[in-house]
C-alpha positions in Angstrom: 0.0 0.0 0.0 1.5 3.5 -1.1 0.8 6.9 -0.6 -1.8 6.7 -3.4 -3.8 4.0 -1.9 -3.6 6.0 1.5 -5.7 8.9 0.0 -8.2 6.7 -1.4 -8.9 5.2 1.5 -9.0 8.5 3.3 -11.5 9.5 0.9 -13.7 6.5 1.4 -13.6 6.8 5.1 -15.3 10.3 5.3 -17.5 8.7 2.7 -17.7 5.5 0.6 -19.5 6.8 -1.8 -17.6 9.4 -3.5 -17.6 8.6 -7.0 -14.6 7.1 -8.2 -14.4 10.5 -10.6 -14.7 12.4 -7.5 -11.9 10.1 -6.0 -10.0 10.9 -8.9 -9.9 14.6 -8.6 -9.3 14.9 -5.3 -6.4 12.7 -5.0 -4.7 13.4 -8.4 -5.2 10.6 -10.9 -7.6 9.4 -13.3 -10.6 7.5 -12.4 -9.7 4.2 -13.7 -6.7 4.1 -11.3 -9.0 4.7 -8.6 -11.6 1.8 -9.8 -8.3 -0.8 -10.1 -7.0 0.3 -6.5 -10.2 0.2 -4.9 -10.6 -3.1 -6.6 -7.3 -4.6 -5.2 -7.3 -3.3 -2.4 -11.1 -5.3 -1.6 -9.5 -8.6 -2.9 -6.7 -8.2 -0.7 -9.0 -7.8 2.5 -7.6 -3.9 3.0 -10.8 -2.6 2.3 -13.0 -5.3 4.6 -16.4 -3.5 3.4 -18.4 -0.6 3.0 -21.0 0.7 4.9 -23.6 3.1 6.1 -23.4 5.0 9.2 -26.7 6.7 10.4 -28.1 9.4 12.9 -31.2 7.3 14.1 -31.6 8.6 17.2 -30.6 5.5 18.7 -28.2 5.3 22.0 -24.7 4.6 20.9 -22.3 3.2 23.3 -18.5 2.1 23.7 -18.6 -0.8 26.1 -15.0 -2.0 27.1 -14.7 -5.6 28.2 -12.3 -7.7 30.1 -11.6 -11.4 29.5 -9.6 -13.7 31.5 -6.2 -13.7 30.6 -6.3 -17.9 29.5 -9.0 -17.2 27.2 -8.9 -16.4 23.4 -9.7 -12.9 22.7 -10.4 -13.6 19.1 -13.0 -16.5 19.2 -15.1 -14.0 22.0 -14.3 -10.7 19.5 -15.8 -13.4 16.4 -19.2 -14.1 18.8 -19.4 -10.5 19.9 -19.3 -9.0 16.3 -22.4 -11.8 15.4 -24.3 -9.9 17.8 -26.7 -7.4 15.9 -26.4 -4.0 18.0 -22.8 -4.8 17.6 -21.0 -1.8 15.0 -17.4 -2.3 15.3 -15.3 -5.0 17.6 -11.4 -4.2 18.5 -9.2 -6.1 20.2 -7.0 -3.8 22.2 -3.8 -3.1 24.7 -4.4 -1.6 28.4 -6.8 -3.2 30.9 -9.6 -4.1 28.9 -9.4 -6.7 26.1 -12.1 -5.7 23.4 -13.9 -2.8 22.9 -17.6 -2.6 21.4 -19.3 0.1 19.6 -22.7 -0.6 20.2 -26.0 1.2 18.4 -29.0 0.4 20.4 -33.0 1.7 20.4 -32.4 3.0 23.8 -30.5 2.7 27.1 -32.3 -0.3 28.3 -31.4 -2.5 25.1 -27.8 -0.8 25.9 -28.1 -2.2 29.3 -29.6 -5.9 28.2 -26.2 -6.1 25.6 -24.5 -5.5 28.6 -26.4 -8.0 31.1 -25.6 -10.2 27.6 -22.1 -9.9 27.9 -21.3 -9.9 31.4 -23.3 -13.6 31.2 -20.4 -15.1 28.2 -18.4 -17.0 31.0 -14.8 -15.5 29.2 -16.0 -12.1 30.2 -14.5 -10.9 33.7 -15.6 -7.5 33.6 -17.5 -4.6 31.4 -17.2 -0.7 31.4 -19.5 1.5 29.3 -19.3 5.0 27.8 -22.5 6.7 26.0 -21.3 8.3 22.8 -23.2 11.7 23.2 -21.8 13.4 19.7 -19.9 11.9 17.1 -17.7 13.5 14.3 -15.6 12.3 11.3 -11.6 12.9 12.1 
């Protein structure tokens, strides 16, 4: 990945979907080198999807979980991530082990993910943080 594919990306962050054209402009090339980027760079897994993100007037949260240390973070990330409320799952350094972004009706379907979690006999421990405003970097 180069410079190049670095723009694109940036582009399709704030918004995946620019037009390639658009793309194309804005980073400095023509819009069939953006098409064949885009397109290698989905193949190879770099670009994992593209998706939608809405202001529904839902409660979003950032619930921070601990697992024991002799259990495997990934296989409880992959069953977390299944888990429909569930936006975006990171495995992460410091004292928590995964970190959720959660988008739920309201604070009690916020507080029954939760109850959910803290019931997975890996999890140790939970933490949450209401997202009260939200804004592209």
């Amino acid at each position: 990945m180069d410079d190049l594919d670095r723009r694109i990306l940036n582009v399709l962050r704030r918004d995946a979907r620019t037009p390639y054209t658009e793309i194309a402009e804005r980073v400095g090339t023509s819009e069939g080198t953006v098409r064949n980027r885009v397109d290698r760079m989905t193949e190879e897994g770099v670009i994992e999807r593209f998706t939608v993100t809405t202001r529904t007037g839902n409660v979003k949260a950032m619930v921070e979980i601990s697992v024991d240390m002799n259990v495997n973070t990934s296989e409880v990330s992959s069953t977390l991530a299944e888990w429909e409320e569930v936006d975006f799952v990171w495995q992460v350094s410091g004292e928590e082990d995964i970190v959720l972004i959660v988008d739920c009706v309201d604070t009690r379907a916020v507080n029954e993910l939760i109850t959910r979690a803290r019931e997975l006999a890996e999890v140790e421990g939970t933490k949450t943080r209401l997202i009260l405003d939200e804004r592209l970097g």
